[in-house]
N, CA, C and O of each residue as an XYZ file, in Angstrom:
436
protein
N      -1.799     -9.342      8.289
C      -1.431     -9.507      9.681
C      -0.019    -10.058      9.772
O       0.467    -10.752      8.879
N       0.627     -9.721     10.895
C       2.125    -10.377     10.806
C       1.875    -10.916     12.412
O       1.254    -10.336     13.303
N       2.540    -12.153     12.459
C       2.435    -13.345     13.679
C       3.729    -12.948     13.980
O       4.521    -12.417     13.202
N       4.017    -13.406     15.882
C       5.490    -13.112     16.300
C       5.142    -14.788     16.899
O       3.994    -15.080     17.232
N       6.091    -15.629     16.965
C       6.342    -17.057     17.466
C       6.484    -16.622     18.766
O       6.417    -15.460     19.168
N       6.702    -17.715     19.451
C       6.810    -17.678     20.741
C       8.337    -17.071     21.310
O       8.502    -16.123     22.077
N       9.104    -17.710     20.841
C      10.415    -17.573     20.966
C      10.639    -16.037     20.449
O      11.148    -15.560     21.463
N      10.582    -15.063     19.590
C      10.424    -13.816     19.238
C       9.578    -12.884     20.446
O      10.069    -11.851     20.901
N       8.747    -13.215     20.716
C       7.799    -12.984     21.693
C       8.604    -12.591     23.214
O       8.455    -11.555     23.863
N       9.405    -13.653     23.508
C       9.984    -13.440     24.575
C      11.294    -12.906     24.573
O      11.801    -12.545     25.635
N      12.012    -12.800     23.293
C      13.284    -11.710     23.126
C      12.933    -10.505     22.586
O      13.794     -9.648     22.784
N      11.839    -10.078     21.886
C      11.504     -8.614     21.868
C      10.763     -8.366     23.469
O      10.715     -7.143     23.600
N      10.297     -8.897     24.462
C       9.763     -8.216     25.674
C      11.121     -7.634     26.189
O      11.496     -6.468     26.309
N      11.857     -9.067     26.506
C      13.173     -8.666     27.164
C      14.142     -7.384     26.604
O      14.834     -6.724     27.380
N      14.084     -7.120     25.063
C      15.183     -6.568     24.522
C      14.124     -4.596     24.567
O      14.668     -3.497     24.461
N      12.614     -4.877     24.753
C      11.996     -4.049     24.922
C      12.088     -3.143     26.535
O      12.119     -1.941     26.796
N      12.108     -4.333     27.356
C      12.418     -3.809     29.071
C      13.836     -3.297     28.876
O      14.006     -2.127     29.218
N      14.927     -3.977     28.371
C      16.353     -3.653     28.709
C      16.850     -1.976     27.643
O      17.981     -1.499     27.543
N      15.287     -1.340     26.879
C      15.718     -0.476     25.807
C      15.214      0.821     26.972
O      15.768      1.920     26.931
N      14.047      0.494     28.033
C      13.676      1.110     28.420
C      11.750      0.981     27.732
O      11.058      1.925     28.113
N      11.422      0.512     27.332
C       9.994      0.226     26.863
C       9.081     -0.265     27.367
O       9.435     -1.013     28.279
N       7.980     -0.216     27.218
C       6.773     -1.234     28.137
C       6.070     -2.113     27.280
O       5.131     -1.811     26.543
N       6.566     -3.169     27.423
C       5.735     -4.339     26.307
C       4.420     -4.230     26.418
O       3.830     -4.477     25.366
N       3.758     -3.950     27.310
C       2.015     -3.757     27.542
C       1.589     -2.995     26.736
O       0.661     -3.344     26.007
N       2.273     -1.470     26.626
C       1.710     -0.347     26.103
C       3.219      0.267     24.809
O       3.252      1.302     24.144
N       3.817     -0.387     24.856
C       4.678      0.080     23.453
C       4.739     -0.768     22.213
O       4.147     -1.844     22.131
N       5.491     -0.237     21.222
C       4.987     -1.449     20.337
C       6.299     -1.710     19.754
O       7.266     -1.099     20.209
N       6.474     -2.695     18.631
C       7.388     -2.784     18.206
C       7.117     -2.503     16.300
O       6.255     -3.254     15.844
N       7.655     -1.700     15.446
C       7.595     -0.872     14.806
C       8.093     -2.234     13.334
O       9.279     -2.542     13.453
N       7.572     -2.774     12.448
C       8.197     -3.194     11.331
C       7.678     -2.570      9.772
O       6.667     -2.008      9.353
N       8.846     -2.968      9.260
C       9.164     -1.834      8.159
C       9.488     -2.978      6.924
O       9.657     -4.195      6.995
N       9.495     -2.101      5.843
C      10.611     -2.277      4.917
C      11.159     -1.063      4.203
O      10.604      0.035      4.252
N      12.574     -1.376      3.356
C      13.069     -0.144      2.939
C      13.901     -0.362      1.651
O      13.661     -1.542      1.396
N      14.586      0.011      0.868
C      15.128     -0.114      0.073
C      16.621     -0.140      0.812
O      17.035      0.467      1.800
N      17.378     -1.283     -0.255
C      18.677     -1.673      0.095
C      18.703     -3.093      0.526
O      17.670     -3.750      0.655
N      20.115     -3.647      0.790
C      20.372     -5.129      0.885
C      21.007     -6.139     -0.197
O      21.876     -5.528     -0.818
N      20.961     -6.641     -0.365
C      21.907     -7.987     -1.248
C      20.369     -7.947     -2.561
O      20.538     -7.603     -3.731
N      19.106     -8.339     -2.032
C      18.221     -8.680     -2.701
C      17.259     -7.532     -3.025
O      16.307     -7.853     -3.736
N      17.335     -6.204     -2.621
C      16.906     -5.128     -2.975
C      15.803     -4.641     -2.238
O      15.367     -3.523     -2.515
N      15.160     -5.484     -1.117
C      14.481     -4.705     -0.153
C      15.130     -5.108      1.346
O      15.615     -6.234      1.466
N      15.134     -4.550      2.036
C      15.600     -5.168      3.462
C      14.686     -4.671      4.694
O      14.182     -3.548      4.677
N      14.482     -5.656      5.867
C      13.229     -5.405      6.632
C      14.285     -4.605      7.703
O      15.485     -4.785      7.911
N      13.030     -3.364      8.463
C      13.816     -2.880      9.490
C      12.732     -3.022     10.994
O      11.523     -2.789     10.982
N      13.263     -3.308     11.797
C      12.979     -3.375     13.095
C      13.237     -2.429     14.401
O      14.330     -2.364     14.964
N      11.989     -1.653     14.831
C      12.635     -0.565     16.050
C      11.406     -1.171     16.622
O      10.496     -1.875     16.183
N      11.809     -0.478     18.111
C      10.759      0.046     19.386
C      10.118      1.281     19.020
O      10.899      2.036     18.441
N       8.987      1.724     19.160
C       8.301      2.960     19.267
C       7.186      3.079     20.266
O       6.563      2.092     20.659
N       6.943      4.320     20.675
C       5.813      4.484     22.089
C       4.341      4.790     20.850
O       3.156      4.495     21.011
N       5.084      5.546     19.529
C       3.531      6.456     19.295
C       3.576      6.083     17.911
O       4.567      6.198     17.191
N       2.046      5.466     17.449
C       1.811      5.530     15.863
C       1.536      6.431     15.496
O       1.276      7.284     16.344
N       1.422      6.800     14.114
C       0.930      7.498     13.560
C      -0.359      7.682     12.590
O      -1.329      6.967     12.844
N      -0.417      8.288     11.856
C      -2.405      8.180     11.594
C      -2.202      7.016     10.262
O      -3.037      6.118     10.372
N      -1.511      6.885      9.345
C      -1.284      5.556      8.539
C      -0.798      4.224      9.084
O      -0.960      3.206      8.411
N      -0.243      4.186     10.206
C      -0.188      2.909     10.720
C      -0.969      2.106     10.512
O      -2.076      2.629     10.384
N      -0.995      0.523     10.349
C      -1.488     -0.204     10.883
C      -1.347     -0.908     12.205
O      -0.209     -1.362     12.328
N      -2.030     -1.118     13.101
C      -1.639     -1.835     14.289
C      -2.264     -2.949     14.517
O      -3.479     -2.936     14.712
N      -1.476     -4.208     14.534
C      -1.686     -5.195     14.928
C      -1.355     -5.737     16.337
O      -0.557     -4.995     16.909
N      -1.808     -7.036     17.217
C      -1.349     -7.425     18.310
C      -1.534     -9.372     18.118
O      -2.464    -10.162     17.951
N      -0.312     -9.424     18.240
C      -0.131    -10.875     18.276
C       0.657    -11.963     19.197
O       1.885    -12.041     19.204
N      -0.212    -12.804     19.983
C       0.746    -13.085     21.028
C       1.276    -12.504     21.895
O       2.323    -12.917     22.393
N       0.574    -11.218     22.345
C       0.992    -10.433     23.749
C       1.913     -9.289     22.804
O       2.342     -8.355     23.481
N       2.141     -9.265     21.848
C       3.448     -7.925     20.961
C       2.459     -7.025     20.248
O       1.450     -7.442     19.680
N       2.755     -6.018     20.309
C       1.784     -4.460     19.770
C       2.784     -4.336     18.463
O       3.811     -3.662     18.553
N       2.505     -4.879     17.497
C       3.174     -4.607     16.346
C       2.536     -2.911     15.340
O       1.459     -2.313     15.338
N       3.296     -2.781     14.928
C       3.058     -0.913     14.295
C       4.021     -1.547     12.688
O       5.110     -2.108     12.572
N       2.788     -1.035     11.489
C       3.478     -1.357     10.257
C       3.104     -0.050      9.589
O       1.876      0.039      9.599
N       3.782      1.215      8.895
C       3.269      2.116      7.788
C       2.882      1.031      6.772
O       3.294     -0.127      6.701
N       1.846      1.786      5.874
C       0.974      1.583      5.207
C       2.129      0.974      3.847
O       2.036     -0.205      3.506
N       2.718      1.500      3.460
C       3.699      0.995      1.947
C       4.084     -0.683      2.577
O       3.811     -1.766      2.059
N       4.778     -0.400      3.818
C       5.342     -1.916      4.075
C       4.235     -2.946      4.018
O       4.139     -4.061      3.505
N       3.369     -2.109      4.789
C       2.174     -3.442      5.045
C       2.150     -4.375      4.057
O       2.276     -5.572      4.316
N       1.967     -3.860      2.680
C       1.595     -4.468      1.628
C       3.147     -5.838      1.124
O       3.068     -6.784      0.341
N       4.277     -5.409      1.895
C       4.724     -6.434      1.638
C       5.070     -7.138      2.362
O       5.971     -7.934      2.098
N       4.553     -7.093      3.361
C       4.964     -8.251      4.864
C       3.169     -8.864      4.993
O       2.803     -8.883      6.168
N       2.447     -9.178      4.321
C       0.784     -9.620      5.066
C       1.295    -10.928      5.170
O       1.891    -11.392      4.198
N       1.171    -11.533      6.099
C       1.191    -13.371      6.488
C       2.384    -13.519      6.498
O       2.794    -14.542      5.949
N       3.389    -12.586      7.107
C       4.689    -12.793      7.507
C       4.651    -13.045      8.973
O       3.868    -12.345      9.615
N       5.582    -14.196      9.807
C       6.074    -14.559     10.771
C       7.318    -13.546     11.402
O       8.347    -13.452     10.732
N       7.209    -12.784     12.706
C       8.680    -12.910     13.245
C       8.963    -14.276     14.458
O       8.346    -14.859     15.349
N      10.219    -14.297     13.840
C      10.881    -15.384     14.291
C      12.060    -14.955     15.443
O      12.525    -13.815     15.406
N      12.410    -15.707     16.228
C      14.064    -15.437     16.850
C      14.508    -16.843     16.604
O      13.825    -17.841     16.837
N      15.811    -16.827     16.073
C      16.646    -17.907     16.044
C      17.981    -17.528     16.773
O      18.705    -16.592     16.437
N      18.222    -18.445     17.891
C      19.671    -18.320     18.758
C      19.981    -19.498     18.614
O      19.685    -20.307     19.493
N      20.689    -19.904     17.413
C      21.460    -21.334     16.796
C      22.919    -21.172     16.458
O      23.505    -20.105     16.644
N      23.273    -21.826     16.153
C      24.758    -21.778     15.848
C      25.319    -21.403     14.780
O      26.538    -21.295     14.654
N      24.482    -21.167     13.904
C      24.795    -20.378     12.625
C      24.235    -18.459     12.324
O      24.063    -17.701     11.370
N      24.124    -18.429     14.046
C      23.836    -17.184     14.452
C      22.856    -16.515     15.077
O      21.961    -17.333     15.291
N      22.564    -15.488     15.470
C      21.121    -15.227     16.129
C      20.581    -13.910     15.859
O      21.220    -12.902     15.560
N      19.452    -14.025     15.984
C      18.412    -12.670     15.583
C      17.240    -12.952     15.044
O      16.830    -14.075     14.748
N      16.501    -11.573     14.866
C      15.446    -11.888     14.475
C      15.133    -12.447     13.110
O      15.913    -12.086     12.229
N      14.048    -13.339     12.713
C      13.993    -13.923     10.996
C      12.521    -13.556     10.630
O      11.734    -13.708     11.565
N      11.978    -13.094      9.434
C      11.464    -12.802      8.927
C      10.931    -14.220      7.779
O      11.623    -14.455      6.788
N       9.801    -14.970      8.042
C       9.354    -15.585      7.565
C       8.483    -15.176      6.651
O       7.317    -15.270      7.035
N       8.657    -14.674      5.368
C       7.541    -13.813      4.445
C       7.603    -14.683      3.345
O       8.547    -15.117      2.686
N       6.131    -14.874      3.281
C       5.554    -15.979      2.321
C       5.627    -15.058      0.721
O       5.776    -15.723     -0.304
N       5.489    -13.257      0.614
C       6.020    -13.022     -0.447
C       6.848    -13.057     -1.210
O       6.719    -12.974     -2.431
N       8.423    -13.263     -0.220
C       9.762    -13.336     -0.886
C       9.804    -14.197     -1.597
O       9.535    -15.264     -1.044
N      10.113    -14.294     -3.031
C      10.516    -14.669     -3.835
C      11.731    -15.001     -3.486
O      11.787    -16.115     -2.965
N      12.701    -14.456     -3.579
C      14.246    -14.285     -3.510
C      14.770    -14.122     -1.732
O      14.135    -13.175     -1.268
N      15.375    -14.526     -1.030
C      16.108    -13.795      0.397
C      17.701    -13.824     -0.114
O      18.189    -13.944     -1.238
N      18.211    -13.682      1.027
C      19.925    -13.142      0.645
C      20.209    -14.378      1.778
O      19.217    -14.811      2.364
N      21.043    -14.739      1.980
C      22.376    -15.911      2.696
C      21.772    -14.914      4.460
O      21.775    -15.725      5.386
N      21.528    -14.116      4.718
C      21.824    -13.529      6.341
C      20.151    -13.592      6.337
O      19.653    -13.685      7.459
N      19.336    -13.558      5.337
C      18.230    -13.443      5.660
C      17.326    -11.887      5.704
O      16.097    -11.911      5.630
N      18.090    -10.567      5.832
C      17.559     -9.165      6.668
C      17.305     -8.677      5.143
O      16.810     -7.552      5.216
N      17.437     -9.049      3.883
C      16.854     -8.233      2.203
C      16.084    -10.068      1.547
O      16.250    -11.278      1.698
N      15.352     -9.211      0.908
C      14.804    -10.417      0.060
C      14.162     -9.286     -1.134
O      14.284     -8.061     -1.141
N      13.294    -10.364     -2.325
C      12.994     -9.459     -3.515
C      11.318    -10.502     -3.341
O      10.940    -11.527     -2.773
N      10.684     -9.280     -4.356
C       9.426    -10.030     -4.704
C       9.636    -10.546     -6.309
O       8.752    -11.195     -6.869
């Protein structure tokens, strides 16, 4: 399962209304992929439609959508939003990473 905080919660609705999306009935799509500083890096979209390997989760009011390869490396991962002074966006709290990179968006197992 992957948890969205509160604070994440309320900048993916907003960044979901301002894309054109419906937080009720759309979801928000997480990934991983090859590439980055640390050799995997997480990716983040909007999407209306899963597909038949999806997993779909809902946490805190967010329709999260994971393919089946990522799943396996995000389970008991947090999204986060941080708007601090050492920058802002979304953070990826994954209890698998071994390794992250200085920006946070690649880590390694």
């Amino acid at each position: 399962m992957i948890k969205v905080s509160e604070t994440a919660k309320k900048k993916v609705i907003e960044l979901m209304q301002d894309d054109g999306f419906n937080p009720a009935t759309d979801y928000i799509r997480v990934g991983v992929k090859s590439g980055g500083c640390s050799g995997l890096s997480y990716d983040l979209k909007f999407d209306k439609e899963k597909v038949e390997d999806d997993k779909v989760f809902e946490d805190n009011g967010v329709k999260i959508i994971v393919d089946k390869k990522s799943f396996l490396y995000l389970i008991g991962t947090t999204l986060e939003y941080s708007g601090g002074l050492n920058g802002t966006g979304f953070v990826f709290n994954n209890p698998n990473a071994n390794r992250t990179c200085g920006c946070g968006e690649s880590f390694s197992l």
